[in-house]
Structures are given as structure tokens and as C-alpha cells.
PyMOL Python script that loads the backbone (N, CA, C, O; Angstrom):
from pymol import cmd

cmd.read_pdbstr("""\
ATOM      1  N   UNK A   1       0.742  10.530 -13.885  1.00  0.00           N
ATOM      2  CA  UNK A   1       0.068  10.332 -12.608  1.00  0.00           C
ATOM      3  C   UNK A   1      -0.312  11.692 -12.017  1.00  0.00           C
ATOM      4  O   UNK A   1       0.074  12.781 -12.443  1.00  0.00           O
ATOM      5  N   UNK A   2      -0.874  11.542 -11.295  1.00  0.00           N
ATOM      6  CA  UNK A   2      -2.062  12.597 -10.352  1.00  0.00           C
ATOM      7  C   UNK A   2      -1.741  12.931  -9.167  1.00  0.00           C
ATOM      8  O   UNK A   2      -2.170  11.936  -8.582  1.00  0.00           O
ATOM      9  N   UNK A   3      -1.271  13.639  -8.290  1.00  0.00           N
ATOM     10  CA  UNK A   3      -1.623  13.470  -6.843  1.00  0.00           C
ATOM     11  C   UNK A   3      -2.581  14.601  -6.463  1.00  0.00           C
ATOM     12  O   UNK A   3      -2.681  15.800  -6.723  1.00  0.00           O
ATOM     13  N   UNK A   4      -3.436  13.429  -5.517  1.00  0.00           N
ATOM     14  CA  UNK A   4      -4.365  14.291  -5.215  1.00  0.00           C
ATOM     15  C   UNK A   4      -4.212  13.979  -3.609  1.00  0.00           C
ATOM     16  O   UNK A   4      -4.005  12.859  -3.142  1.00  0.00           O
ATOM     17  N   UNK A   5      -4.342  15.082  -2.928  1.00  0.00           N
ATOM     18  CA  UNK A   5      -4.545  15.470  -1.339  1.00  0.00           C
ATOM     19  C   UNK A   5      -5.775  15.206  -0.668  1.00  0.00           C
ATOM     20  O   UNK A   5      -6.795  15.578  -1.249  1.00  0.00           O
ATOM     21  N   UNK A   6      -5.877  14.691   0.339  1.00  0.00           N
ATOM     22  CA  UNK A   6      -7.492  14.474   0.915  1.00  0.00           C
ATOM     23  C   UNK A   6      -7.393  14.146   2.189  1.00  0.00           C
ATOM     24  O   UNK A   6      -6.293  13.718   2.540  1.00  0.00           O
ATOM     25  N   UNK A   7      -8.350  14.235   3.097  1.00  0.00           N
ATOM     26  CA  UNK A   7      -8.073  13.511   4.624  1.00  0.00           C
ATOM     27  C   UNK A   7      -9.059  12.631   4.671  1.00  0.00           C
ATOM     28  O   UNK A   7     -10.234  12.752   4.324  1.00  0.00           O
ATOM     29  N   UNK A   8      -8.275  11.401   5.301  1.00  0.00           N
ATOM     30  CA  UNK A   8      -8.721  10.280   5.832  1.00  0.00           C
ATOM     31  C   UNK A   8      -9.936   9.707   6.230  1.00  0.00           C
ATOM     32  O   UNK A   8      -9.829   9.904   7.440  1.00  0.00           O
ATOM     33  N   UNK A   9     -10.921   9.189   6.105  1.00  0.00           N
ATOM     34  CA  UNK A   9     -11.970   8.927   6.682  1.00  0.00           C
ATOM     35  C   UNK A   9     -12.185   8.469   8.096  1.00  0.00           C
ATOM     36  O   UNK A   9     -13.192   8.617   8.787  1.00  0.00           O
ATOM     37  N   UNK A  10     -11.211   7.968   8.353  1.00  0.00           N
ATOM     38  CA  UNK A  10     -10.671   7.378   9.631  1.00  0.00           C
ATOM     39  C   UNK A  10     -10.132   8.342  10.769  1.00  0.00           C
ATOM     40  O   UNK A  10     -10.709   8.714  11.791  1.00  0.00           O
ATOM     41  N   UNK A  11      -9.033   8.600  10.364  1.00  0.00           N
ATOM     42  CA  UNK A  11      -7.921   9.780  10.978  1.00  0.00           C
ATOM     43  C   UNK A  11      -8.147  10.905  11.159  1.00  0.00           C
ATOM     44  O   UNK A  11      -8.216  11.483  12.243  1.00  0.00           O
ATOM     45  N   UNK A  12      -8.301  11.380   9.985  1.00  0.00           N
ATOM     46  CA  UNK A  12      -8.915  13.089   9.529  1.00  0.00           C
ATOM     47  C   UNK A  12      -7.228  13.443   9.289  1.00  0.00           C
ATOM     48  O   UNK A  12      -7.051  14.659   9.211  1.00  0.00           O
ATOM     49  N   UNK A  13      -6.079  12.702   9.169  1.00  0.00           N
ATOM     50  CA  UNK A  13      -5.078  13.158   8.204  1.00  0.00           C
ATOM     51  C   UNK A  13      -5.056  13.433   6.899  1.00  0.00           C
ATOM     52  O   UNK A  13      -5.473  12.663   6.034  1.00  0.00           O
ATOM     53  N   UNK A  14      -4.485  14.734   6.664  1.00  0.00           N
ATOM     54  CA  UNK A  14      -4.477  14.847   5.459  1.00  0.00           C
ATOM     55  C   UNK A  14      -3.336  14.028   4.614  1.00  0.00           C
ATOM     56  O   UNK A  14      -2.159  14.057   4.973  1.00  0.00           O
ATOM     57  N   UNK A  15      -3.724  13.382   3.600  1.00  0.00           N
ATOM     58  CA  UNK A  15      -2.976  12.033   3.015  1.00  0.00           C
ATOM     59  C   UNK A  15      -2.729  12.245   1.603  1.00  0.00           C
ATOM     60  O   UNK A  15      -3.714  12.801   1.116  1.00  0.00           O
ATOM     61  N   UNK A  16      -2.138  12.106   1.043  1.00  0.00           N
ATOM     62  CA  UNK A  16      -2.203  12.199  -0.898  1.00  0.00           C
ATOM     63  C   UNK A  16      -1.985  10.552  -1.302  1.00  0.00           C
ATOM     64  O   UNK A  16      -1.516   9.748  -0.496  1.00  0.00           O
ATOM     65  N   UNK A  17      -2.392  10.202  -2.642  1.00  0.00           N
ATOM     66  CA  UNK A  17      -2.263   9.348  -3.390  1.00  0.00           C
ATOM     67  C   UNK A  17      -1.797   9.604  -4.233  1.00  0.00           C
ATOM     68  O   UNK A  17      -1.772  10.835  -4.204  1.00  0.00           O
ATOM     69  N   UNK A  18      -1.176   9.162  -5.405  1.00  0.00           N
ATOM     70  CA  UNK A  18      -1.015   9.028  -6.867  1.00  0.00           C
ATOM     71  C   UNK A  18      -2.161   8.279  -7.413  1.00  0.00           C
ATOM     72  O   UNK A  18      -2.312   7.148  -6.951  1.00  0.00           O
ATOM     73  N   UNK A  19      -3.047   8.707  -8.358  1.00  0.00           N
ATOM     74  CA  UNK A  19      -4.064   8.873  -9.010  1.00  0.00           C
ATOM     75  C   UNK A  19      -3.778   9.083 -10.847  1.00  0.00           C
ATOM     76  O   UNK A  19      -3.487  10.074 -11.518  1.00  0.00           O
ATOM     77  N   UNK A  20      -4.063   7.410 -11.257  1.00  0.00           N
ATOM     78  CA  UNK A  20      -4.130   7.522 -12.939  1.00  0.00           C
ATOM     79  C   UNK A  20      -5.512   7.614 -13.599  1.00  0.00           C
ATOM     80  O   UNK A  20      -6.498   6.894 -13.756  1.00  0.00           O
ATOM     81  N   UNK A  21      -4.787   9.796 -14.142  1.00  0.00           N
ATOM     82  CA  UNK A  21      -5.959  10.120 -15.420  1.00  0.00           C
ATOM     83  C   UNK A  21      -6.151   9.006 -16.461  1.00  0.00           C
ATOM     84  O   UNK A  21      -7.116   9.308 -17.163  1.00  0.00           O
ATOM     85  N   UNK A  22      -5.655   7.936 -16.802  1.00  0.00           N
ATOM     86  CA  UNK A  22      -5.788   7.771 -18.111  1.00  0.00           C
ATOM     87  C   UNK A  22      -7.304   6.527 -18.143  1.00  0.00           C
ATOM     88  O   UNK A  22      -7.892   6.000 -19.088  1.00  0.00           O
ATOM     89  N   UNK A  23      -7.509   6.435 -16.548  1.00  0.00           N
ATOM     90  CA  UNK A  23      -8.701   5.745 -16.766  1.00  0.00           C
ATOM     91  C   UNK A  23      -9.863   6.540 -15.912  1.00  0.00           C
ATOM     92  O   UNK A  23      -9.867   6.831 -14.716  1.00  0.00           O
ATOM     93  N   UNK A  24     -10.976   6.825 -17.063  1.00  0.00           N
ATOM     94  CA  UNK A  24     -11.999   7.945 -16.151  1.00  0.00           C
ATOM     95  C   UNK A  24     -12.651   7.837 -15.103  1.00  0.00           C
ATOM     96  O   UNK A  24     -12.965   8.755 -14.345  1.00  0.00           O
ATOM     97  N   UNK A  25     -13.015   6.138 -14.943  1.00  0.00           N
ATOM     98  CA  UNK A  25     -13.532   6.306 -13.459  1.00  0.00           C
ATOM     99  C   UNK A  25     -13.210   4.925 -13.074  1.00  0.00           C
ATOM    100  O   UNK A  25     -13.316   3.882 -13.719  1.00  0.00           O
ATOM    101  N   UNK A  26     -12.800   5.144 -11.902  1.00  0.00           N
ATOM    102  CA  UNK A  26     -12.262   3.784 -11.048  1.00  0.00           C
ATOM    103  C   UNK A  26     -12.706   3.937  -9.986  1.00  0.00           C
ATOM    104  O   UNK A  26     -12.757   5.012  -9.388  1.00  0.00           O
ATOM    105  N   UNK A  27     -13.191   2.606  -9.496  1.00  0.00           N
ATOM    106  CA  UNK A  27     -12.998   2.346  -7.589  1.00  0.00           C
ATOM    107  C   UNK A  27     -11.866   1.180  -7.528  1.00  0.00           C
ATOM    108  O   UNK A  27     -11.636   0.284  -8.340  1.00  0.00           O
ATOM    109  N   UNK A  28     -11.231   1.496  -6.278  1.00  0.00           N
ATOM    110  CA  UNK A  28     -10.459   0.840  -5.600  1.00  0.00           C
ATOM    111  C   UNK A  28     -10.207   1.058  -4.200  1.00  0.00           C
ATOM    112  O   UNK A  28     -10.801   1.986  -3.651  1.00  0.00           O
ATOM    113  N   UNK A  29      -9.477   0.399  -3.596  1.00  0.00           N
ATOM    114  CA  UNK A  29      -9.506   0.012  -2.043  1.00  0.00           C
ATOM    115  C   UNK A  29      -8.031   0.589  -1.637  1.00  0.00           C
ATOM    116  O   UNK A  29      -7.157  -0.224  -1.938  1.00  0.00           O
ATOM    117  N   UNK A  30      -7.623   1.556  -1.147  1.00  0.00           N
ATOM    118  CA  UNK A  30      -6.191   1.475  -0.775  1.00  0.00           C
ATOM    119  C   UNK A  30      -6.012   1.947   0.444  1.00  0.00           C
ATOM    120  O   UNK A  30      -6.799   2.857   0.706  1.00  0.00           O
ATOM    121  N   UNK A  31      -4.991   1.567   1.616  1.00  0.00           N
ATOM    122  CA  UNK A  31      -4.573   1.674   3.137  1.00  0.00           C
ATOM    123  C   UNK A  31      -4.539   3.231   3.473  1.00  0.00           C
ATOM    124  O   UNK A  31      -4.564   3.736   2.350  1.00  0.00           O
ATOM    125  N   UNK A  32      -4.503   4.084   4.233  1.00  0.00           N
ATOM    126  CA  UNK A  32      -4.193   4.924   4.835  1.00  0.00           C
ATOM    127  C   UNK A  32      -2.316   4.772   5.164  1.00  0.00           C
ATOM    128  O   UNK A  32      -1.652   3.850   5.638  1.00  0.00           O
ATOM    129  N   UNK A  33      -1.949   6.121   4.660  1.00  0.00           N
ATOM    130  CA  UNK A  33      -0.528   5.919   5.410  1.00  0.00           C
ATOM    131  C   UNK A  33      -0.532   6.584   6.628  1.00  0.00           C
ATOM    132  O   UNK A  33       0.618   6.642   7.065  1.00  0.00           O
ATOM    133  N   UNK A  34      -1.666   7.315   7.645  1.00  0.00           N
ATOM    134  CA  UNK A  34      -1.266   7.021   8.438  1.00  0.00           C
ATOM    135  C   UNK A  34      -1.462   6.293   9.372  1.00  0.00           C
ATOM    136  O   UNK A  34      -0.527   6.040  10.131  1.00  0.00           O
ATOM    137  N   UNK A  35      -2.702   5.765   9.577  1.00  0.00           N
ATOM    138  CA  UNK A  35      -3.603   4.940  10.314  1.00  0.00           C
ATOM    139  C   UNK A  35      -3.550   3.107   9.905  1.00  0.00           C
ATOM    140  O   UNK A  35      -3.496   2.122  10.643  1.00  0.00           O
ATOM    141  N   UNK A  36      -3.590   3.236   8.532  1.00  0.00           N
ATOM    142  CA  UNK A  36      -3.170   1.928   7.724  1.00  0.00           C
ATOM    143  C   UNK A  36      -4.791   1.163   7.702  1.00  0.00           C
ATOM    144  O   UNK A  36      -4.958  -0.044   7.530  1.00  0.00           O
ATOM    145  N   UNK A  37      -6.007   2.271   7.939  1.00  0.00           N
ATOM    146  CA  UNK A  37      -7.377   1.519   7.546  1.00  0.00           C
ATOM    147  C   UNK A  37      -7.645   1.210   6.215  1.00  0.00           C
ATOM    148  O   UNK A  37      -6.704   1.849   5.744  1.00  0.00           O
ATOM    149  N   UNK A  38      -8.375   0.567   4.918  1.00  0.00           N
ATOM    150  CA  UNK A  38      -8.629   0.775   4.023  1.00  0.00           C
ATOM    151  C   UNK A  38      -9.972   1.749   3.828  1.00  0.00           C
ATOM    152  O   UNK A  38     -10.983   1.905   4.513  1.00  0.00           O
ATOM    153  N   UNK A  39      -9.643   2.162   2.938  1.00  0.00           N
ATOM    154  CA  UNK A  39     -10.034   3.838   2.059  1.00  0.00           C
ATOM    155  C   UNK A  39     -10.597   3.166   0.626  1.00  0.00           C
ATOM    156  O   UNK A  39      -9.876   2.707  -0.260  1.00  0.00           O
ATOM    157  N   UNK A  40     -11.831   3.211   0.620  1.00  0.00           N
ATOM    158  CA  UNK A  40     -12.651   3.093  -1.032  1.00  0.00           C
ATOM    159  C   UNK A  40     -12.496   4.225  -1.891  1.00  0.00           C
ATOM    160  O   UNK A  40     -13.308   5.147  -1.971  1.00  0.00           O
ATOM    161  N   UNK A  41     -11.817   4.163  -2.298  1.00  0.00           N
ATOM    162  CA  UNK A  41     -11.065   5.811  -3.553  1.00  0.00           C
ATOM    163  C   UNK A  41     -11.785   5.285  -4.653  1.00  0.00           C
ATOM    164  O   UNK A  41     -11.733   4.157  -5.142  1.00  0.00           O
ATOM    165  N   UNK A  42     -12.817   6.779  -5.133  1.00  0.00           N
ATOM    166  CA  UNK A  42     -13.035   6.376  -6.405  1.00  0.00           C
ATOM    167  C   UNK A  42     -12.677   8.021  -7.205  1.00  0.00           C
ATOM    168  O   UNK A  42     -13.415   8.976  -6.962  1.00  0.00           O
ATOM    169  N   UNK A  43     -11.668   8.136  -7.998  1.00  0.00           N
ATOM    170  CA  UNK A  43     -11.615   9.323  -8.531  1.00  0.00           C
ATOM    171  C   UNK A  43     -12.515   9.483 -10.075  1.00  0.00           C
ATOM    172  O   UNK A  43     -13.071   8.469 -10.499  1.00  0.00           O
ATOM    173  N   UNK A  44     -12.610  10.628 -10.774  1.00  0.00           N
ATOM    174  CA  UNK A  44     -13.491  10.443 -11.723  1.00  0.00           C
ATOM    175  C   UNK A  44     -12.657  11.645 -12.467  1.00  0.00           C
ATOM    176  O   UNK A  44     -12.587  12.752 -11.933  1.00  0.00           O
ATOM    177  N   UNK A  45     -11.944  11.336 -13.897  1.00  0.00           N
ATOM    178  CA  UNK A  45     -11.718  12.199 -14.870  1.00  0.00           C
ATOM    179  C   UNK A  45     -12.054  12.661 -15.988  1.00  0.00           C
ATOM    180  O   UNK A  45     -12.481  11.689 -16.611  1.00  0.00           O
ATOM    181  N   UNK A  46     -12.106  13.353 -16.476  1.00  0.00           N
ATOM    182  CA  UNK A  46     -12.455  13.868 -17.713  1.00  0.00           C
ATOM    183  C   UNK A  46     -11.242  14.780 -18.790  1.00  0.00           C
ATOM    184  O   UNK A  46     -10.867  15.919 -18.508  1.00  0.00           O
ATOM    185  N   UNK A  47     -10.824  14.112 -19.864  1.00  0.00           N
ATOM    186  CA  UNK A  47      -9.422  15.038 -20.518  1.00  0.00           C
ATOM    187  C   UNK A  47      -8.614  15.172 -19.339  1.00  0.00           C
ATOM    188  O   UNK A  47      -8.395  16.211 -18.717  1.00  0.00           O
ATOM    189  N   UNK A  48      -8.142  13.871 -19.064  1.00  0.00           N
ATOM    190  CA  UNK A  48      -7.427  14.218 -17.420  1.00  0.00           C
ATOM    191  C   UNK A  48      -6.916  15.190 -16.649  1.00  0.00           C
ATOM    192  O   UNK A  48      -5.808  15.615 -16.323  1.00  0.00           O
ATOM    193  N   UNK A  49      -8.599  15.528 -16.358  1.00  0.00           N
ATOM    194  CA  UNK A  49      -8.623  16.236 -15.419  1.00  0.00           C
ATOM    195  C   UNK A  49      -9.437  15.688 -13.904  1.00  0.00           C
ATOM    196  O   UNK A  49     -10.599  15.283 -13.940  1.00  0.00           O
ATOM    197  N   UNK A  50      -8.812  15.735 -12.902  1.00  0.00           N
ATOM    198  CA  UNK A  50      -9.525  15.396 -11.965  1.00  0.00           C
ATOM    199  C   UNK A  50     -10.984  15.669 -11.514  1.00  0.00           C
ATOM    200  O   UNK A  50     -10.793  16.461 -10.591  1.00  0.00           O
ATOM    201  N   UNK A  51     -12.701  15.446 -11.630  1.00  0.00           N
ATOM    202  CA  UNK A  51     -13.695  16.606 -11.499  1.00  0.00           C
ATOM    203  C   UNK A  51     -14.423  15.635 -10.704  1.00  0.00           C
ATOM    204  O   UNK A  51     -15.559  16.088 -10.845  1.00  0.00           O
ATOM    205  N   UNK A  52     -14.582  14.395  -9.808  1.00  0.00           N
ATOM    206  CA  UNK A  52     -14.950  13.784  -8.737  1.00  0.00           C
ATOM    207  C   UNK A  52     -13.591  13.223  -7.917  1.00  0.00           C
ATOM    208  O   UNK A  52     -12.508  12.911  -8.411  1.00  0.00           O
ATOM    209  N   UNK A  53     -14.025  13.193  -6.410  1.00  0.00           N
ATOM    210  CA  UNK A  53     -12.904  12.494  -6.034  1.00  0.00           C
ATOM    211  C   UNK A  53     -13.907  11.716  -4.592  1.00  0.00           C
ATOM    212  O   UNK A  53     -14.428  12.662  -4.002  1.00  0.00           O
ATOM    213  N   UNK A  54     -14.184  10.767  -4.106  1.00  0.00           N
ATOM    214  CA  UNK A  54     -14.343  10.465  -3.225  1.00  0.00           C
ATOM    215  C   UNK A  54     -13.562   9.342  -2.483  1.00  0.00           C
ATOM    216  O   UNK A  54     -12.888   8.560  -3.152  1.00  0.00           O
ATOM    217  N   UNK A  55     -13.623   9.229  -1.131  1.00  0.00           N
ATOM    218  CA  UNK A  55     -12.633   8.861   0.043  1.00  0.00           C
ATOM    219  C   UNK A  55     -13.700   8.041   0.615  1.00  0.00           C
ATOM    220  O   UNK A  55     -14.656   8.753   0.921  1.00  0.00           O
ATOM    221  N   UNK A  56     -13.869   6.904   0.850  1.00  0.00           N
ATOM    222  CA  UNK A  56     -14.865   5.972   1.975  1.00  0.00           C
ATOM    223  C   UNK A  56     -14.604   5.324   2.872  1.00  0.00           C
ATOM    224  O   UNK A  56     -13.906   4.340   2.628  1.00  0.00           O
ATOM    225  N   UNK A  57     -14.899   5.489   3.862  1.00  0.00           N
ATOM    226  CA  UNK A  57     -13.985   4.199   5.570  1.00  0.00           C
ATOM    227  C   UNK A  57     -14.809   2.872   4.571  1.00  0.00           C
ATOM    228  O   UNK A  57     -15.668   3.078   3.714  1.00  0.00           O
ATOM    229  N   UNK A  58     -14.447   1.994   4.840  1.00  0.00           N
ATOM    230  CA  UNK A  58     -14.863   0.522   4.770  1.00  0.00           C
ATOM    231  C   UNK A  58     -15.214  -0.172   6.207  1.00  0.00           C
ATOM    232  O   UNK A  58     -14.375  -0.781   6.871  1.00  0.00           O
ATOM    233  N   UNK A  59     -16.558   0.007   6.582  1.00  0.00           N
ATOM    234  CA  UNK A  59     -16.992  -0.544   7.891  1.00  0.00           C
ATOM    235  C   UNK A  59     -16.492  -1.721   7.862  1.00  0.00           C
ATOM    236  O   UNK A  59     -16.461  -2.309   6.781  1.00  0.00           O
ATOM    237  N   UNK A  60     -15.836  -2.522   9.381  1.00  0.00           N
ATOM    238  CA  UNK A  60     -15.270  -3.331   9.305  1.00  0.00           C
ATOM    239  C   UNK A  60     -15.528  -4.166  10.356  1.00  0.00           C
ATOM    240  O   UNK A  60     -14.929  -5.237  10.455  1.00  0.00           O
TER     241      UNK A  60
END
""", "prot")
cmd.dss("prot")
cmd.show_as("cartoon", "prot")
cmd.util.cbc("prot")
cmd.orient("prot")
């Protein structure tokens, strides 16, 4: 696993996830720990290495 650091779309806290290299590109939906909004995470790897990472509010 991965952690990668980022701030919030919502909050502007800076937040980390755990993030799996072993699949190169994913979207998924996961909460804010501190605010608790959902966050559209899509990271993007290569030879797991982290080389996209984006963070999205989900208008609601």
C-alpha cells in the first residue's frame, strides 16, 4: 500500500489515504476524515509508482 497526502476539496485539510499500486488506474469515492464529505480519488500508477493523483468534491 501507498500513502499518499493531499488536502481536501471541501476542508482544505490536509488528509492521507492508503492507495493500492497494484492496480494502475482507479476511481473511487471515499469520505474525508475530517469533514466526512465524499472525495472522487482517482490515483494513476505506473511500476508502482504514484505519477497522477486527483481529489474531487462530489457536488451534492
Amino acid at each position: 500500500m501507498f500513502e499518499h497526502y493531499f488536502q481536501c476539496p471541501y476542508c482544505w485539510e490536509t488528509i492521507s489515504m492508503l492507495l493500492d499500486p497494484s492496480v494502475t488506474k482507479q476511481t473511487y469515492v471515499e469520505d474525508c476524515e475530517v469533514c466526512c464529505n465524499p472525495i472522487q480519488v482517482s490515483p494513476q500508477f505506473e511500476e508502482a509508482e504514484l505519477v497522477g493523483f486527483e481529489a474531487l468534491n462530489i457536488e451534492q
